[in-house]
N, C-alpha and C positions, 0 to 999 in steps of 0.2 A: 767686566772683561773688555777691554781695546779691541776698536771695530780692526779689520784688515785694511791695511793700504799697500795697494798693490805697487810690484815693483818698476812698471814703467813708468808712473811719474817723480823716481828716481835721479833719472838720467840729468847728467850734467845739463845747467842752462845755458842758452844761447849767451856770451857773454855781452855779444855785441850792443843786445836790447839790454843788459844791467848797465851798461857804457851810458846808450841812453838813457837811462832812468837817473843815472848820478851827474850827465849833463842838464837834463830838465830843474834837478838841483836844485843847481848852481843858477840856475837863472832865475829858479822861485827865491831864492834866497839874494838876487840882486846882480846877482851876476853876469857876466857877456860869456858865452858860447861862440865858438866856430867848429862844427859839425864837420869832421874828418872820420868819423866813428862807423858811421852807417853807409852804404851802398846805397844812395834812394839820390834818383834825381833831385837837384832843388828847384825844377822846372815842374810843370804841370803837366795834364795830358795836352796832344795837339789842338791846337783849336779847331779842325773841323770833328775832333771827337768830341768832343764840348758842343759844339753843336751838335751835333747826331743825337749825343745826350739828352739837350733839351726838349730836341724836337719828337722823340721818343715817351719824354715824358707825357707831352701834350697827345701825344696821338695811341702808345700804347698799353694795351692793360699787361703788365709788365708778370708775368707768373710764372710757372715753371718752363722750362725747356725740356730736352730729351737730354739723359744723362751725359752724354756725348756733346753737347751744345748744339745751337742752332743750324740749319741746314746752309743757312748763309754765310755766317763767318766760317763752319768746315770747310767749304767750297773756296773760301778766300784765302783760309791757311794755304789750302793746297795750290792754288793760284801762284799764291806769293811762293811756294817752293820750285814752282815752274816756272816764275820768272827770273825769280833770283839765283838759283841755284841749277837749272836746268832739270830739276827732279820730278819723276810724277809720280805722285802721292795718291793711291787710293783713297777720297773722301772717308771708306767705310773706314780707313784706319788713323781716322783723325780724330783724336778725342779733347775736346775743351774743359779744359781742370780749375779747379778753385785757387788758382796760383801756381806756379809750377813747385809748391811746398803743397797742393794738392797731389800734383802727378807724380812727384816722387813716392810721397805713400803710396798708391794706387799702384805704380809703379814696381814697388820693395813686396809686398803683399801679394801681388800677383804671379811674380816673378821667382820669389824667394819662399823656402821653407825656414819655420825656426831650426835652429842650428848649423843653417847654410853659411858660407865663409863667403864675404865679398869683400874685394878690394878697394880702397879709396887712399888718393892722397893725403901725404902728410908732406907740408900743409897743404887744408885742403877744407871745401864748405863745411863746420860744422855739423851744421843739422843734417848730411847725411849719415856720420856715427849716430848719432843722437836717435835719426829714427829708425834705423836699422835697427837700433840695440831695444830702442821698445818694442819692435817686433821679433824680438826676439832670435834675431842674424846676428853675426859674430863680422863686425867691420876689421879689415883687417890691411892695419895701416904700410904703404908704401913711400919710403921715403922717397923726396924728389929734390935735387937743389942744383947749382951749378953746371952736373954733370950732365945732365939732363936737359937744361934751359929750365929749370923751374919747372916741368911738367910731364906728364905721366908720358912716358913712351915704353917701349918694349922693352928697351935696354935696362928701365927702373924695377920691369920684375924678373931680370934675370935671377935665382935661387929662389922665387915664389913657387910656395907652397901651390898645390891645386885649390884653385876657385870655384865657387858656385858662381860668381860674376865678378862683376870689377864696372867700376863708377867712374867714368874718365868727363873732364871738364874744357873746356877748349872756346872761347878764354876761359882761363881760369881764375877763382877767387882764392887765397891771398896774392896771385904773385902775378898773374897777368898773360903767364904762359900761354902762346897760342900754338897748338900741332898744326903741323903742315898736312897735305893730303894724304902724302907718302906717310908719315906716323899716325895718320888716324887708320888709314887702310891695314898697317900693320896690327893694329891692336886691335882692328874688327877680327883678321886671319887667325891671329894670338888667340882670340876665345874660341872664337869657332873650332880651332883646333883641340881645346881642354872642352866642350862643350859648357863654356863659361857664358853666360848672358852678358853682355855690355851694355848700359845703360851710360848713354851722352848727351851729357849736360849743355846745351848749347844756352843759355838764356841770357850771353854778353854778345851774342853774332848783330853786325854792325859795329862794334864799338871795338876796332883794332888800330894801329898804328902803322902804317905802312907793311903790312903781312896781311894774306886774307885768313877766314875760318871757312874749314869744311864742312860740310855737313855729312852727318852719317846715316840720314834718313833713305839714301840710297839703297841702303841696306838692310832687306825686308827681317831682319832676325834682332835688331838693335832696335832698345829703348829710346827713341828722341825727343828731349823736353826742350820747351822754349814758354818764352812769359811776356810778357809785356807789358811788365814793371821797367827792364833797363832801358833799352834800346828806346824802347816805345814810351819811355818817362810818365808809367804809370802804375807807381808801386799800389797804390791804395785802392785802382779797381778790383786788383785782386784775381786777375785773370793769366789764364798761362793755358799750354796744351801739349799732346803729347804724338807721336808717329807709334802705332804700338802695332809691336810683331801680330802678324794674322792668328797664329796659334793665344795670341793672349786677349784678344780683341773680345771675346766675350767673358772672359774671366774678371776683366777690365771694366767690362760691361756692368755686370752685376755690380762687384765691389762699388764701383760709383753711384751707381741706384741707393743703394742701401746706406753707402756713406756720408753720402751730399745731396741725394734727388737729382740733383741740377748744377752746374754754376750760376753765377749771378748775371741775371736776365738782362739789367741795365747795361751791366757793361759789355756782354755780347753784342747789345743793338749796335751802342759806340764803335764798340771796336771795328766792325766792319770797315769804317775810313778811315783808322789808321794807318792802315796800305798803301792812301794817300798821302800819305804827309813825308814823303822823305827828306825833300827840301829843307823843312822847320828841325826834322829830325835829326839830319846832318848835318846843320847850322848847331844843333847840343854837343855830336862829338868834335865837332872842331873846337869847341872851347874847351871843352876836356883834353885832347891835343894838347892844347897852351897852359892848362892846367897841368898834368904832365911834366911839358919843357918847365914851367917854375917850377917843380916840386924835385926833377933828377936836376935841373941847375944852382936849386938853392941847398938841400938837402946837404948834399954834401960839405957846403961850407958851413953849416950849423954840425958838423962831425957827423951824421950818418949819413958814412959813403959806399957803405957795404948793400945793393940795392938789389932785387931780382925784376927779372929784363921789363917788366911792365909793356908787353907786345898787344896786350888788349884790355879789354873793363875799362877800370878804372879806380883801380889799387895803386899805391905801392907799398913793397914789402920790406921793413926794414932789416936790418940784422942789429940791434943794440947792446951785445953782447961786452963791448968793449964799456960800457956805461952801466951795466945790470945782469941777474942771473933770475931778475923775477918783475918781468916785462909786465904784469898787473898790476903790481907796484908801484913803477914805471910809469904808467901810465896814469895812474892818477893822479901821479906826482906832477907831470904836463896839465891834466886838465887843473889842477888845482891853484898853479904857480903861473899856468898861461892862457886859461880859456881857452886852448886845445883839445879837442877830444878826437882821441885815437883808440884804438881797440889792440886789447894786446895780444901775441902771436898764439896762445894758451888756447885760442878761441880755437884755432885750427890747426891744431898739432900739438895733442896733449905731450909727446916726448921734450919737444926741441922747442916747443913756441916759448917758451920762456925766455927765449934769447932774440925774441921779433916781436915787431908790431906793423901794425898796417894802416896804412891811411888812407882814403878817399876821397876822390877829388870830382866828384860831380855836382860843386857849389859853382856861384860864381869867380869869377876871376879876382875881383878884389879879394874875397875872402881868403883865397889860397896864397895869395903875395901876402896878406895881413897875419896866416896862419904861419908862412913860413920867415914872415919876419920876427914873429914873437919866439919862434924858435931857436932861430938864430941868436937872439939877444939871451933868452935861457944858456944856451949852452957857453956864450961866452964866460 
C-alpha cells in the first residue's frame, strides 16, 4: 500500500526559484546569464556588518538566543523605528524571525484559523498564497492595476466579501506600488472595522523613488514585517522581524520556540551595525534609481511600454500581453534566445499573470543597459 503524502507540499512552487534553477542551466551548460529573475541585491552585506561578523566569530560562542532574538538588536529595531519613523515600539513586541518568510509563517499561524479568508493582491508575493493555503486559510485574491496605482487600497476591495484579514504590501512586489499614509491609515480603519487582522508587509522600506513609505507599526493591532535581505542587501543572512500585536505576542512566542528555537545567532550579532551603514546603503538605492531610469527609458523602445508605476523595490512590471497569452513561455523564450532572465507574471497572479512579467533590477548598472540592450535587439 502507498505511504500518505500530505497535501501541503502540493502547493504551487515559487516560480521565481525554478526561473533560477533553469538560469544556473544555462550557464552550467556554457552559457552567459543576466539575472533580472530574482529580488536579491548583487551587492553584499555592509561592510561594517562584515566586520561585526568576524569580530564575533573570534570573540563569541555563537548558540542559541531567546526565540524573539537578542536583547540587543530588539532594542535597535526599535531604535531605528524611533529614529526613522517617529514610532515607539515596545522592545517586548519585537520579535526577530528566520527571514521575514520566517515571520509570515509565524505570523499566518498565529493570527489565522484554517478556513479563515485572507486577502492579498493580485499581482502580488507569491508565497503568501502559497503559505497561507498550506496552513490551510483560503487566500483570497484582490485584483489591483491602473485604477488603483498598482496597489492594494480601500477602493480595490470595494464588493469584498468579509475577511479574516488581508495582507497589504507597501512597496509592493511585482509592481512597485507604494501607499501613502492616507491609504495605509485607511485600510488599517477598513479592518478594524470588519474585525479583519492586517498584516504589513514593509520589507522594500528605504527603497522608494521619490514618494516615502509608512509605516504601520504605529498601530498596536497590525502585523509588521521587515528583513534585511532588501534594504539592508542581505538576502542570505536570513534574518527579518516582526512588530506583533500584544494580544499575539505570546502566541508568537511559543510557535517560534517550537518552530525555530531561535534565529541565527551570527547574524543577529552583525546586524546590530547595520543601522549604521546608511551612507553605503543609500549609495545601493541610488543605483537602482538609474537602474530604473534605463529600464522605464529603454523598455519601451524594445515594445513593452505598458509598465506599472515602479514608486519603490525594485521591480518592474510588465504587461506583454500584446506579444503572449502565456508569459512562462515567454519567458523562456528571453532567457533562451537572450541570456535574459525574467520571471513570468504566473508567479504572482495565478488569474491575469499570464499576460506580465517582471524584472528586477538590483544588479549593476552595466548589466541592466546590457540586459536591456539585448532586449531591444530581440524584439526588433
Amino acid at each position: 500500500m502507498p505511504l500518505k503524502v500530505a497535501q501541503r507540499g502540493r502547493i504551487p512552487p515559487f516560480i521565481v526559484m525554478e526561473v533560477m534553477q533553469a538560469a544556473a542551466d544555462r550557464v552550467a551548460a556554457g552559457g552567459d546569464v543576466i539575472h533580472l529573475e530574482v529580488g536579491q541585491p548583487s551587492t553584499g552585506a555592509p561592510r561594517k556588518v562584515v566586520e561585526a561578523a568576524h569580530a564575533a566569530l573570534d570573540a563569541h560562542v555563537l548558540g542559541y538566543t531567546l526565540p524573539f532574538g537578542s536583547a540587543r538588536l530588539r532594542q535597535r529595531i526599535a531604535d531605528h523605528y524611533r529614529d526613522l519613523y517617529g514610532v515607539a515600539v515596545p522592545v517586548e513586541r519585537i520579535a526577530v524571525t528566520v527571514g521575514s518568510s520566517g515571520a509570515f509563517l509565524l505570523a499566518f499561524l498565529a493570527a489565522f484559523d484554517p478556513g479563515d479568508r485572507v486577502g492579498i493582491a493580485a499581482p502580488g508575493y507569491s508565497c503568501y498564497r502559497q503559505i497561507l493555503t498550506a496552513v490551510g486559510v483560503e487566500p483570497v485574491s484582490i485584483p489591483v492595476g491602473p485604477a488603483t496605482g498598482s496597489k492594494l487600497t480601500v477602493e480595490a476591495l470595494a464588493g469584498i466579501e468579509t475577511l479574516d484579514g488581508l495582507i497589504v504590501a507597501s512597496p509592493s512586489n511585482p509592481t512597485g506600488g507604494v501607499l501613502t499614509d492616507v491609504e495605509l491609515a485607511a485600510l488599517i480603519e477598513w479592518c478594524r472595522a470588519r474585525g479583519a487582522r492586517l498584516v504589513s508587509d514593509e520589507i522594500y522600506h528605504g527603497i522608494t523613488y521619490g514618494v516615502a513609505a509608512g509605516t504601520a507599526a504605529n498601530a498596536p493591532d497590525v502585523i509588521t514585517i521587515n528583513s534585511f535581505s532588501k534594504y539592508f542587501s542581505m538576502t542570505g543572512w536570513r534574518l527579518g522581524w516582526m512588530v506583533v500585536p500584544p494580544d499575539l505576542v505570546r502566541g508568537i512566542e511559543v510557535l517560534a520556540q517550537n518552530l525555530f528555537i531561535s534565529p541565527p545567532s551570527l547574524s543577529q550579532v552583525a546586524c546590530v551595525a547595520a543601522f549604521d551603514c546608511a551612507e553605503e546603503l543609500d549609495g545601493h538605492v541610488a543605483r537602482y534609481a538609474r537602474n530604473r531610469d534605463i529600464l522605464l527609458d529603454e523598455l519601451p523602445r524594445a515594445g513593452f511600454d505598458r509598465l506599472a508605476p515602479a514608486e519603490g523595490a525594485f521591480y518592474i512590471y510588465a504587461d506583454v500581453s500584446r506579444y503572449t497569452n502565456d508569459s512562462g513561455a515567454f519567458c523562456k523564450r528571453i532567457l533562451a534566445e537572450t541570456g535574459v532572465a525574467c520571471t513570468p507574471g504566473i508567479d504572482f497572479d495565478p488569474a491575469e499573470g499570464h499576460r506580465f512579467m517582471r524584472l528586477a533590477y538590483p544588479r549593476s548598472e552595466a548589466e541592466v543597459a546590457e540586459a536591456a540592450r539585448r532586449l531591444k535587439a530581440w524584439k526588433k
